[in-house]
N, CA, C and O atoms as a CHARMM CRD file, in Angstrom:
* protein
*
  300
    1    1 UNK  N    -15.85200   2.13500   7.97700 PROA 1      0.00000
    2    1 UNK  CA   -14.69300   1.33800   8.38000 PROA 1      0.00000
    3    1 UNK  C    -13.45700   1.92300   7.71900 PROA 1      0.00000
    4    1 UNK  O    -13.60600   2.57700   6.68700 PROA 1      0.00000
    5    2 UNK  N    -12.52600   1.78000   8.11500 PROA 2      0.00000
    6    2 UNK  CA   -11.45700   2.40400   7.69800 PROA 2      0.00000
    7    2 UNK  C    -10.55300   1.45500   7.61100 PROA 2      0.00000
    8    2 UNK  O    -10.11100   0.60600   8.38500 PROA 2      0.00000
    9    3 UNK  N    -10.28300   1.88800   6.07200 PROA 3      0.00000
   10    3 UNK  CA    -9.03500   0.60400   5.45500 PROA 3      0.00000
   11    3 UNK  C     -7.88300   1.32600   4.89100 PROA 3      0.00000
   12    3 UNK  O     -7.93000   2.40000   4.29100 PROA 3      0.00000
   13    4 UNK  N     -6.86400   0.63000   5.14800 PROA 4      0.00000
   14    4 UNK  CA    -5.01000   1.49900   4.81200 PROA 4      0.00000
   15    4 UNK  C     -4.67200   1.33400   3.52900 PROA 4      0.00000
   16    4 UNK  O     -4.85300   0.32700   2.84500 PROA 4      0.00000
   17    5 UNK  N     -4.09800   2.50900   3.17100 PROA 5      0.00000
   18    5 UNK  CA    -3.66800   1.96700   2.13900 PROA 5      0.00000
   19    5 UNK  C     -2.65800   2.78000   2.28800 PROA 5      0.00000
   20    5 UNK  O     -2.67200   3.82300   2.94100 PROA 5      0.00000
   21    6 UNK  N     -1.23200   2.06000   1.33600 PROA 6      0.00000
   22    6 UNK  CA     0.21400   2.36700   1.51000 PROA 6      0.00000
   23    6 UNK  C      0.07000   2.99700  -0.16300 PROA 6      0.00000
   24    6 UNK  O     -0.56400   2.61600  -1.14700 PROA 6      0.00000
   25    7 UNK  N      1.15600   4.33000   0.14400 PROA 7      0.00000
   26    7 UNK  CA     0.99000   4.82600  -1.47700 PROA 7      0.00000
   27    7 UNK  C      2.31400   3.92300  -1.94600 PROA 7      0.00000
   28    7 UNK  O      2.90600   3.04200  -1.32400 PROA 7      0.00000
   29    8 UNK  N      2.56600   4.49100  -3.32200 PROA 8      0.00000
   30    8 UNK  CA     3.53000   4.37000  -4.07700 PROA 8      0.00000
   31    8 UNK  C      4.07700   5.57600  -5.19400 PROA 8      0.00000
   32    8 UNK  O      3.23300   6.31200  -5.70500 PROA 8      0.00000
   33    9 UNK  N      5.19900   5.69500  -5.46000 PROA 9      0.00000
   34    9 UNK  CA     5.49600   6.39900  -6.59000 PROA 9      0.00000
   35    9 UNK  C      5.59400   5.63900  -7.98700 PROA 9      0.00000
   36    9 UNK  O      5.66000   6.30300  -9.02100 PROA 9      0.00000
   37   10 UNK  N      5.60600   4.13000  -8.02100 PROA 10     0.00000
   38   10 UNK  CA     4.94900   3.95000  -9.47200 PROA 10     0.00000
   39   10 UNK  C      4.25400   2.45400  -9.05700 PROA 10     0.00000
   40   10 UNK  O      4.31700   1.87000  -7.97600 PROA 10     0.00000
   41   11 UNK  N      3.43200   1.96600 -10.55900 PROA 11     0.00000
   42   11 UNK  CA     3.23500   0.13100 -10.05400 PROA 11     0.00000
   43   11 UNK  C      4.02000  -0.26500  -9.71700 PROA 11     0.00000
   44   11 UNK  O      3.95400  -0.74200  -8.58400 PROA 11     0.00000
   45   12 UNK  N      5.63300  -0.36100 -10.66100 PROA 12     0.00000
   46   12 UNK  CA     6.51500  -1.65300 -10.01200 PROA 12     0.00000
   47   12 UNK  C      7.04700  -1.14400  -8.61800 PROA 12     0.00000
   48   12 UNK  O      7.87400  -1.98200  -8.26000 PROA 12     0.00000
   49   13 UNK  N      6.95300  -0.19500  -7.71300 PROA 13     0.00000
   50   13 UNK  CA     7.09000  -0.32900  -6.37600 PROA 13     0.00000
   51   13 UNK  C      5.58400  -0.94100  -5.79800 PROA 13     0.00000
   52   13 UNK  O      5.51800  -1.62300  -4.77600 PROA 13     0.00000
   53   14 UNK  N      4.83400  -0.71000  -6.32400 PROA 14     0.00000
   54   14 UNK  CA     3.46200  -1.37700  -5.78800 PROA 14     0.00000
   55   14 UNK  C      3.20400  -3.29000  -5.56600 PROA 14     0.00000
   56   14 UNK  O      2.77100  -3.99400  -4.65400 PROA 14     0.00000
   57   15 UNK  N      3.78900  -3.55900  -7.05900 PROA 15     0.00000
   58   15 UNK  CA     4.22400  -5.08200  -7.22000 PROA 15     0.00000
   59   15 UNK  C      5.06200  -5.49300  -6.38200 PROA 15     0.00000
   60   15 UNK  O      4.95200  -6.60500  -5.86500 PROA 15     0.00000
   61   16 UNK  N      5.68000  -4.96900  -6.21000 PROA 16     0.00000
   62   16 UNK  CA     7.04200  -5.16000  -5.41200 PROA 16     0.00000
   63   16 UNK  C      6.36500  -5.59300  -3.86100 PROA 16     0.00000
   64   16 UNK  O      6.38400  -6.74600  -3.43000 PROA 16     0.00000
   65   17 UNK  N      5.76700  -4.41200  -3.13000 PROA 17     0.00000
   66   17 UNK  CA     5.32300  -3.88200  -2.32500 PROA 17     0.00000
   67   17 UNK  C      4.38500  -5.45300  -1.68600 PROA 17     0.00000
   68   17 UNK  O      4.47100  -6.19200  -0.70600 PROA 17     0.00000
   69   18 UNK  N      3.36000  -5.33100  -3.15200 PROA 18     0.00000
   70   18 UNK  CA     2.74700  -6.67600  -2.44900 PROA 18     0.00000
   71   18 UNK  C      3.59900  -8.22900  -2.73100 PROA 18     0.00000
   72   18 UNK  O      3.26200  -9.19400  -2.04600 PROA 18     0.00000
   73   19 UNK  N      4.30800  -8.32300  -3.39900 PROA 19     0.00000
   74   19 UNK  CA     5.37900  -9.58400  -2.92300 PROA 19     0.00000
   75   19 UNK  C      5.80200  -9.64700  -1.65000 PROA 19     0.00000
   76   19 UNK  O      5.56100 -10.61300  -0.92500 PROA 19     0.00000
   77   20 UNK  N      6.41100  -8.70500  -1.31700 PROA 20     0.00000
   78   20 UNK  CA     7.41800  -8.57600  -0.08100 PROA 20     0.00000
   79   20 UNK  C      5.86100  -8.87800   0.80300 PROA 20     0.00000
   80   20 UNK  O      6.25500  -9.35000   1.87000 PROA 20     0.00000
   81   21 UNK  N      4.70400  -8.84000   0.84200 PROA 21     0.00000
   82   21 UNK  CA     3.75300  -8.85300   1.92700 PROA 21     0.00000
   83   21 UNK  C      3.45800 -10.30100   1.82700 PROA 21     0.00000
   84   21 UNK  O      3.42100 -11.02300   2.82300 PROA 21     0.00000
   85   22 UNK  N      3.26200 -10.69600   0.70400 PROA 22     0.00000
   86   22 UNK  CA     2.70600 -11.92200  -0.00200 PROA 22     0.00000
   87   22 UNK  C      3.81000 -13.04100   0.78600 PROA 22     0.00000
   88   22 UNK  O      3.43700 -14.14800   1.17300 PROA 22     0.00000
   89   23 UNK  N      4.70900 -12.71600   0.88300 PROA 23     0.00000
   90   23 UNK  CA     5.84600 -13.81800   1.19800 PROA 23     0.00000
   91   23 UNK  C      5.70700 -13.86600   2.48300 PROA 23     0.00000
   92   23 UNK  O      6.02200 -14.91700   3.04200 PROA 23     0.00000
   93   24 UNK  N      5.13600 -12.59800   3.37700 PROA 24     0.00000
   94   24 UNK  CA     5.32500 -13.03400   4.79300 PROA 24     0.00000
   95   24 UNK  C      3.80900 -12.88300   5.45900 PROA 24     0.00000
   96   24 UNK  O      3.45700 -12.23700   6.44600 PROA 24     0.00000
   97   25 UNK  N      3.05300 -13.71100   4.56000 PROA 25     0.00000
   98   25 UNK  CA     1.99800 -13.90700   4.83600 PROA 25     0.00000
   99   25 UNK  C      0.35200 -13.09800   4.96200 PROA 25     0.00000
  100   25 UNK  O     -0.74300 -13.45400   5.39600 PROA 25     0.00000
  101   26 UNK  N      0.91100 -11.81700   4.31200 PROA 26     0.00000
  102   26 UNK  CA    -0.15500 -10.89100   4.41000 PROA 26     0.00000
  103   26 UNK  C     -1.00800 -10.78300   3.17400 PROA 26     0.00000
  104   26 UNK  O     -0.55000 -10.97600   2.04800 PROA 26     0.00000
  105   27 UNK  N     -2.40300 -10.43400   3.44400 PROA 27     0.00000
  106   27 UNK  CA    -2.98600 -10.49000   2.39000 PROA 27     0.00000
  107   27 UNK  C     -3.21800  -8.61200   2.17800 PROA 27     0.00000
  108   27 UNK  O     -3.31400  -7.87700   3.16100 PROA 27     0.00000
  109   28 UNK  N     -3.26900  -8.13800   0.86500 PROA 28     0.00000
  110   28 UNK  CA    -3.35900  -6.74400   0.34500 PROA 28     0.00000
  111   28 UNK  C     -4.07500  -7.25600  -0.92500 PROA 28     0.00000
  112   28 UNK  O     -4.20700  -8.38800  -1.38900 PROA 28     0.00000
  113   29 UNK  N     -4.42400  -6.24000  -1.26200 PROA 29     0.00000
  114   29 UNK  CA    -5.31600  -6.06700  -2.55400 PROA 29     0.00000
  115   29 UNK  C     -4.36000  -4.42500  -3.35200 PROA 29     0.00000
  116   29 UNK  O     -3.95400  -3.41000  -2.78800 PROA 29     0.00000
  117   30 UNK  N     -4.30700  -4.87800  -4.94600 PROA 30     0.00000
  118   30 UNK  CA    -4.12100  -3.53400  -5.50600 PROA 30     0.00000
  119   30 UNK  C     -5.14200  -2.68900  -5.99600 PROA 30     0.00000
  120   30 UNK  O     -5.81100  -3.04800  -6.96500 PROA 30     0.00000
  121   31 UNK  N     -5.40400  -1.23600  -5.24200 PROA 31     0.00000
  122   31 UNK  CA    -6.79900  -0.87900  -5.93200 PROA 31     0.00000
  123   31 UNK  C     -6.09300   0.50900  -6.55400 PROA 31     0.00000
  124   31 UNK  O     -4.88400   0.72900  -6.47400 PROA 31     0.00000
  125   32 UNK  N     -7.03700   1.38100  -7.16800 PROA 32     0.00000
  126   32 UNK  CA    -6.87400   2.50100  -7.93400 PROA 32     0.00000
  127   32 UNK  C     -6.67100   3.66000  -6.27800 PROA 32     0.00000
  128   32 UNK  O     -7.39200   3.47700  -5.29700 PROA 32     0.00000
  129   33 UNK  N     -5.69700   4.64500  -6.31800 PROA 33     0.00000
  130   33 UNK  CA    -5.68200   5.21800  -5.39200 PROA 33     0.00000
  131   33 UNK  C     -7.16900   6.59500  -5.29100 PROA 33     0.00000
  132   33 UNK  O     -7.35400   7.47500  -6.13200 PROA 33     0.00000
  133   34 UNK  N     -7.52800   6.49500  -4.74300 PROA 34     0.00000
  134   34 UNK  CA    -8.80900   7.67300  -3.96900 PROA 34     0.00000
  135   34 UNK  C     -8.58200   8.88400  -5.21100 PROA 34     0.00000
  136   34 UNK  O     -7.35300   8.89400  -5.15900 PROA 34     0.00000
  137   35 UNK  N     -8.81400   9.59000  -5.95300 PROA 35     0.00000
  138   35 UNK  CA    -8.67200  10.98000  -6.41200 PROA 35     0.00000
  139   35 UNK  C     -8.17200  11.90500  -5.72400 PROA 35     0.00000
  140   35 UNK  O     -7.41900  12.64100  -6.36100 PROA 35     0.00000
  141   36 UNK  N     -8.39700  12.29200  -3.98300 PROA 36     0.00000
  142   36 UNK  CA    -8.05100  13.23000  -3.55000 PROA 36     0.00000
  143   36 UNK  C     -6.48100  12.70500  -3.16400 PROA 36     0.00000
  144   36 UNK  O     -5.80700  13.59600  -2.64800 PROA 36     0.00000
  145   37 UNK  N     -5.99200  11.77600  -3.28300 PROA 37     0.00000
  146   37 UNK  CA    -4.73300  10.88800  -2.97900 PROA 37     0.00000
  147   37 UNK  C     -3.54900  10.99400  -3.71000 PROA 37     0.00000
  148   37 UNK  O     -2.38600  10.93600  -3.31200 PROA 37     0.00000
  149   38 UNK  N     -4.20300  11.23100  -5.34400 PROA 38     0.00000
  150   38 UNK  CA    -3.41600  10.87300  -6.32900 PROA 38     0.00000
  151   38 UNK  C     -2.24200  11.70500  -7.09100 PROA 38     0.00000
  152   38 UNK  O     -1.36400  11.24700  -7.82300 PROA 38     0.00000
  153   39 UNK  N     -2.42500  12.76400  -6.79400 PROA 39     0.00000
  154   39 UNK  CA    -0.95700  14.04100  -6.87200 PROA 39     0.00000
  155   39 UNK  C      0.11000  13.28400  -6.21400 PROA 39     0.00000
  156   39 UNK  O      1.15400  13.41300  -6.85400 PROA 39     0.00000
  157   40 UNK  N      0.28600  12.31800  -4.86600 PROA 40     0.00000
  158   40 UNK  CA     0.83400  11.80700  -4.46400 PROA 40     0.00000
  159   40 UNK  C      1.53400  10.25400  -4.51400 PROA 40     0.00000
  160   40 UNK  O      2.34200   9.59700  -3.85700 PROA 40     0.00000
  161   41 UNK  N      0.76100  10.11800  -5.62600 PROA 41     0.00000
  162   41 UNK  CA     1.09700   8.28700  -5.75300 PROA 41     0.00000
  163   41 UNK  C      1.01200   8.42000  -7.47500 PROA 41     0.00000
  164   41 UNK  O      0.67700   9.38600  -8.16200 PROA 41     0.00000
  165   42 UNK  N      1.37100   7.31100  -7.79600 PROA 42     0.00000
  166   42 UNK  CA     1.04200   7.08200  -8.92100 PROA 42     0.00000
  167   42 UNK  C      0.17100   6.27700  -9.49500 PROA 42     0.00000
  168   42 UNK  O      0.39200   5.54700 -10.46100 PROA 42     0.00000
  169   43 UNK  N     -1.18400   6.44500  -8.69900 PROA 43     0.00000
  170   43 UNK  CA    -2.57400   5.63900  -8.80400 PROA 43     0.00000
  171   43 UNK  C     -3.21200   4.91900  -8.18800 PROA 43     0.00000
  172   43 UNK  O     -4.37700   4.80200  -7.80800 PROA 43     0.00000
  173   44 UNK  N     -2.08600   4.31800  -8.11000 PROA 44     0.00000
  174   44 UNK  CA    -2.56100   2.47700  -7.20900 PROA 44     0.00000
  175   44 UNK  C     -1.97700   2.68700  -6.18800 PROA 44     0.00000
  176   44 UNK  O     -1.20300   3.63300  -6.04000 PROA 44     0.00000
  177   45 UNK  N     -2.27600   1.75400  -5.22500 PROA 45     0.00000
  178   45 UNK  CA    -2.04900   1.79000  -4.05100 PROA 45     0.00000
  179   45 UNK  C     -2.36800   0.32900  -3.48200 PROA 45     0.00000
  180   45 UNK  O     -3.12300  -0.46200  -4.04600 PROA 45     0.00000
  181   46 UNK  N     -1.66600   0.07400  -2.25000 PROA 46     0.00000
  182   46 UNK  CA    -1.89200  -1.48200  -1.63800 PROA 46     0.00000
  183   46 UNK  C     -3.08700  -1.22300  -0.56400 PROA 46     0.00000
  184   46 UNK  O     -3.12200  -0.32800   0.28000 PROA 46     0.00000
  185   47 UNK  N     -3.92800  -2.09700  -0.77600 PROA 47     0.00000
  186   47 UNK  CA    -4.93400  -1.69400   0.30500 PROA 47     0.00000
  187   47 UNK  C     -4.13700  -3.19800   1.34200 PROA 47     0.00000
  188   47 UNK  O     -3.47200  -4.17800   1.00600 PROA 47     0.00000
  189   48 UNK  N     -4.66100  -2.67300   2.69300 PROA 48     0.00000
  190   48 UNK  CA    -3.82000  -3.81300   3.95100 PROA 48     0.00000
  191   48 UNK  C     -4.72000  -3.48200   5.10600 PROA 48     0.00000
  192   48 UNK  O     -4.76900  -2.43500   5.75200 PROA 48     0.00000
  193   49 UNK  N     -5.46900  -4.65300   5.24600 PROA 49     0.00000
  194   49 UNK  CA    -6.99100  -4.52300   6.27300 PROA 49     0.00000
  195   49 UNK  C     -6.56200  -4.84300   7.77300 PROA 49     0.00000
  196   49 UNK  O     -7.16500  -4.35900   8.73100 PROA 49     0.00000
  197   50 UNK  N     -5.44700  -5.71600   7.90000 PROA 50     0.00000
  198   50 UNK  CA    -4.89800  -6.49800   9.11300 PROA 50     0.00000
  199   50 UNK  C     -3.25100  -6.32900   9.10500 PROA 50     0.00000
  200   50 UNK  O     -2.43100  -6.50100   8.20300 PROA 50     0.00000
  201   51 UNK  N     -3.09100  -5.87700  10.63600 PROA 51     0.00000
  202   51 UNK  CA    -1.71400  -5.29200  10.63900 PROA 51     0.00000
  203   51 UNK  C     -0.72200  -4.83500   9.69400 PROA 51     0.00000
  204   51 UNK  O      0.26800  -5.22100   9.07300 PROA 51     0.00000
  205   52 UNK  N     -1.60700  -3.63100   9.91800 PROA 52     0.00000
  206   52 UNK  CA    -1.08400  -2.42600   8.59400 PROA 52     0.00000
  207   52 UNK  C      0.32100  -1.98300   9.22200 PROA 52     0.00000
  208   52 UNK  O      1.25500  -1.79600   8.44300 PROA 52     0.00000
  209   53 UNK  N      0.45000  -1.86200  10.16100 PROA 53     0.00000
  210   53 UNK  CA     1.88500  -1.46300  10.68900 PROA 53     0.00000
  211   53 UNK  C      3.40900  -2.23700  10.35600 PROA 53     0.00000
  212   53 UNK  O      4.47800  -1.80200   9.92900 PROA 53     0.00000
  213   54 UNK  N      3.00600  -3.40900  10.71500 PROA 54     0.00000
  214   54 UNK  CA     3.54400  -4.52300  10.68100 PROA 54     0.00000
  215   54 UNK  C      3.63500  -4.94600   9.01800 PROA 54     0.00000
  216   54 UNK  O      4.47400  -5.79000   8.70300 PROA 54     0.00000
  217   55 UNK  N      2.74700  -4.34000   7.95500 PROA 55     0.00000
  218   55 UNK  CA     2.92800  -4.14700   6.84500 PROA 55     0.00000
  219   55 UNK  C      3.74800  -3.33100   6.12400 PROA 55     0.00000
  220   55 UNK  O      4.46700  -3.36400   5.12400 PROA 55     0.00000
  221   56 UNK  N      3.28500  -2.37000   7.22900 PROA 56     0.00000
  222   56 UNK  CA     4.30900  -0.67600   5.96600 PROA 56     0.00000
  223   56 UNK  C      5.73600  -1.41900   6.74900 PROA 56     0.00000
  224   56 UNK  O      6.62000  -1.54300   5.90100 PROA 56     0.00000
  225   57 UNK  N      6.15100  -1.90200   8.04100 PROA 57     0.00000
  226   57 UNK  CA     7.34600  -1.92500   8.14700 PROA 57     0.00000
  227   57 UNK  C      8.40500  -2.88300   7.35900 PROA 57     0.00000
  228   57 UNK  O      9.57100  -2.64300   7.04700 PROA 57     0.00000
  229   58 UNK  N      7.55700  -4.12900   7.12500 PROA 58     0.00000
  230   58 UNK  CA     7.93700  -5.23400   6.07700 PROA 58     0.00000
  231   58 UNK  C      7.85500  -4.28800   4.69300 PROA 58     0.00000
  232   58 UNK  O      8.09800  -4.88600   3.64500 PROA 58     0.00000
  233   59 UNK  N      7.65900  -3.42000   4.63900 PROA 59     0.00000
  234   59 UNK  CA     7.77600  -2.90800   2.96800 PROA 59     0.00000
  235   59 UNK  C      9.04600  -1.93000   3.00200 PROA 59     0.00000
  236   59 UNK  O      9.76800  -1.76400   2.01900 PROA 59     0.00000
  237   60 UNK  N      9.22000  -1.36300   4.11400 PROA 60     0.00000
  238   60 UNK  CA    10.21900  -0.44800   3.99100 PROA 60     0.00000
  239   60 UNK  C     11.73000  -0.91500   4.55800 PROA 60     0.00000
  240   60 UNK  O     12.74900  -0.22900   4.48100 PROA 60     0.00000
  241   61 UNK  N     11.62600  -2.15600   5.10100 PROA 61     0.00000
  242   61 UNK  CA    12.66400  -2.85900   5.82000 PROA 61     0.00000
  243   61 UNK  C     13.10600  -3.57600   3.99400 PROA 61     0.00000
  244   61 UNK  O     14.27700  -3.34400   3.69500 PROA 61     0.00000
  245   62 UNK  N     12.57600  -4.08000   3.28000 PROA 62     0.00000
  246   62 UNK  CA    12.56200  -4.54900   2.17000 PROA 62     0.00000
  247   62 UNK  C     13.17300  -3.35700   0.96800 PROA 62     0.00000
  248   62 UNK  O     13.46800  -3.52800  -0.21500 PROA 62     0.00000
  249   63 UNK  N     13.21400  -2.06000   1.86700 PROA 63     0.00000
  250   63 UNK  CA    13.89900  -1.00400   0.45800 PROA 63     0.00000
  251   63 UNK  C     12.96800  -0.89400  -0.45200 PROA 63     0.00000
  252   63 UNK  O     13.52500  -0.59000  -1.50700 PROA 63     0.00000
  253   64 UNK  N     11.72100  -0.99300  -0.60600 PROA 64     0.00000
  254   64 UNK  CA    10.61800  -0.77300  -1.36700 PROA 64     0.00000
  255   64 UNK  C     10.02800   0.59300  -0.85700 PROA 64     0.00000
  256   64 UNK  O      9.34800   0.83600   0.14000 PROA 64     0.00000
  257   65 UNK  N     10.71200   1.76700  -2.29900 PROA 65     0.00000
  258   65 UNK  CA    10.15400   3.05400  -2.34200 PROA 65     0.00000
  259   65 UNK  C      8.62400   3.34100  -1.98600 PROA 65     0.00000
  260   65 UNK  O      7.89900   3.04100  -2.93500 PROA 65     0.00000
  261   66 UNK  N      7.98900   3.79900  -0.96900 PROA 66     0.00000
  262   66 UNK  CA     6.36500   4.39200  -0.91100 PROA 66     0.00000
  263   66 UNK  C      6.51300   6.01200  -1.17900 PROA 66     0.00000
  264   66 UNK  O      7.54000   6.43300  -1.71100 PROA 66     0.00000
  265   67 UNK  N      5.70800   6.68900  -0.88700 PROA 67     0.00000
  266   67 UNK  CA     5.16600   8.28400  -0.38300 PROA 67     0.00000
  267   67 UNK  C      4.17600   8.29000   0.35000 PROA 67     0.00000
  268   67 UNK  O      3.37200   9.20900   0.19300 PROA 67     0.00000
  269   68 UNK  N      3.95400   7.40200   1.24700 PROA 68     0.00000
  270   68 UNK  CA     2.90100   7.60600   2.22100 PROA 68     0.00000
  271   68 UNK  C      1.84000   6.43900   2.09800 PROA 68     0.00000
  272   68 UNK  O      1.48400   5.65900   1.21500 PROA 68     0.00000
  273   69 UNK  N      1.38400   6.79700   3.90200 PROA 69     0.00000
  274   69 UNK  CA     0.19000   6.04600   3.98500 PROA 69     0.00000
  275   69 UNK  C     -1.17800   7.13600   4.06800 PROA 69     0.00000
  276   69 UNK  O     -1.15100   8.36600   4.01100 PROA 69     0.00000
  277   70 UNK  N     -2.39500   6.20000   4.22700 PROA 70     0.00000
  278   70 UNK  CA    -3.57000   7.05600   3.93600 PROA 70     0.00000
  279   70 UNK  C     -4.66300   6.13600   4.51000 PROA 70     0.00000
  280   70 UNK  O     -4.77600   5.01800   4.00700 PROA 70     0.00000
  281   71 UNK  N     -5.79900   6.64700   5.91600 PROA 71     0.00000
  282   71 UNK  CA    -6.83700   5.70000   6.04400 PROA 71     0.00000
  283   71 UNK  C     -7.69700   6.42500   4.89200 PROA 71     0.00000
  284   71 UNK  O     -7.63300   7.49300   4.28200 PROA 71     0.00000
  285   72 UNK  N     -8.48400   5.36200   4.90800 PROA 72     0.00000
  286   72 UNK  CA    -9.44000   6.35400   4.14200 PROA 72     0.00000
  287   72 UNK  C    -10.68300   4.90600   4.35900 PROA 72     0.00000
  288   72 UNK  O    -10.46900   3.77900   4.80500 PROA 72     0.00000
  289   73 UNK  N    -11.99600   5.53700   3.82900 PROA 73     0.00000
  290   73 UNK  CA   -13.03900   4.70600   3.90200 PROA 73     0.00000
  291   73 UNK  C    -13.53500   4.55700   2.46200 PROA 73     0.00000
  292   73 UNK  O    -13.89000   5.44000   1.68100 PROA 73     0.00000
  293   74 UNK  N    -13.45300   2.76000   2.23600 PROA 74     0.00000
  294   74 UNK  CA   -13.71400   2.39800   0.85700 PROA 74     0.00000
  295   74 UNK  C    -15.50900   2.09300   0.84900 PROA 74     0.00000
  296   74 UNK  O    -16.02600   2.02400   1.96400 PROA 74     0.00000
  297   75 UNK  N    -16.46000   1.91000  -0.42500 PROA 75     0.00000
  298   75 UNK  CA   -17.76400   0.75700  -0.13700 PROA 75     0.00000
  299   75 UNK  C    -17.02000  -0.30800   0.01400 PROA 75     0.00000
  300   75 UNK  O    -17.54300  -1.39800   0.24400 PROA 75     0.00000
Protein backbone atom coordinates (compact mmCIF):
# COMPACT_ATOMS: atom_id res chain seq x y z
CA UNK A 1 0.00 0.00 0.00
CA UNK A 2 1.32 3.17 -0.55
CA UNK A 3 1.30 5.96 1.96
CA UNK A 4 2.47 9.92 1.38
CA UNK A 5 4.49 11.47 3.02
CA UNK A 6 5.26 15.34 2.74
CA UNK A 7 9.05 16.16 3.51
CA UNK A 8 10.31 18.98 5.49
CA UNK A 9 13.48 20.97 5.98
CA UNK A 10 13.28 20.95 9.80
CA UNK A 11 10.57 19.69 12.78
CA UNK A 12 9.18 23.11 13.36
CA UNK A 13 8.04 23.19 9.63
CA UNK A 14 6.78 19.64 10.29
CA UNK A 15 4.72 20.90 13.54
CA UNK A 16 3.62 23.52 11.77
CA UNK A 17 2.72 21.39 8.80
CA UNK A 18 0.53 19.13 10.93
CA UNK A 19 -1.44 22.07 12.69
CA UNK A 20 -2.33 23.70 9.56
CA UNK A 21 -3.84 19.90 8.65
CA UNK A 22 -5.12 19.36 12.16
CA UNK A 23 -7.30 22.54 11.91
CA UNK A 24 -8.87 21.59 8.68
CA UNK A 25 -9.65 18.38 9.63
CA UNK A 26 -7.03 15.99 8.45
CA UNK A 27 -5.54 13.35 10.20
CA UNK A 28 -1.33 12.81 9.61
CA UNK A 29 0.93 11.09 11.76
CA UNK A 30 4.76 12.32 12.41
CA UNK A 31 7.08 9.45 11.52
CA UNK A 32 10.97 9.24 11.08
CA UNK A 33 11.61 9.90 7.29
CA UNK A 34 12.64 6.42 5.12
CA UNK A 35 16.75 6.47 5.05
CA UNK A 36 16.81 6.58 1.36
CA UNK A 37 14.67 10.04 1.85
CA UNK A 38 16.71 11.68 4.32
CA UNK A 39 19.61 13.86 2.51
CA UNK A 40 16.40 15.61 1.71
CA UNK A 41 14.39 16.35 4.80
CA UNK A 42 15.36 16.72 8.02
CA UNK A 43 14.08 13.27 9.29
CA UNK A 44 10.60 13.44 9.93
CA UNK A 45 8.14 13.70 7.78
CA UNK A 46 4.08 13.94 7.82
CA UNK A 47 2.68 10.76 6.84
CA UNK A 48 -1.20 11.71 5.08
CA UNK A 49 -3.23 8.41 4.11
CA UNK A 50 -6.49 10.40 2.77
CA UNK A 51 -6.40 13.28 0.40
CA UNK A 52 -2.87 13.82 0.21
CA UNK A 53 -3.32 16.46 -2.43
CA UNK A 54 -5.72 18.41 -0.82
CA UNK A 55 -3.10 18.14 2.07
CA UNK A 56 0.22 19.25 0.49
CA UNK A 57 -2.04 22.17 -0.90
CA UNK A 58 -3.40 23.28 2.63
CA UNK A 59 0.33 23.20 3.71
CA UNK A 60 1.71 25.28 1.09
CA UNK A 61 -1.27 27.75 0.76
CA UNK A 62 -0.40 28.18 4.66
CA UNK A 63 3.48 29.32 3.70
CA UNK A 64 4.71 26.23 5.45
CA UNK A 65 8.33 25.49 3.99
CA UNK A 66 8.46 21.47 2.59
CA UNK A 67 11.21 19.85 0.00
CA UNK A 68 9.04 17.41 -1.33
CA UNK A 69 6.68 14.71 -1.41
CA UNK A 70 7.45 10.89 -1.46
CA UNK A 71 5.03 7.58 -1.86
CA UNK A 72 6.65 5.13 -0.39
CA UNK A 73 5.43 1.75 1.28
CA UNK A 74 5.43 1.61 5.16
CA UNK A 75 4.65 -2.14 7.49
Amino acid sequence: MNNNLILFPSMTAVLKGREVLRRHGFFSKVIRTPANLRRRSCGYSLLVKKNFDDAVTLIKNANVKTVGVAAVDLP
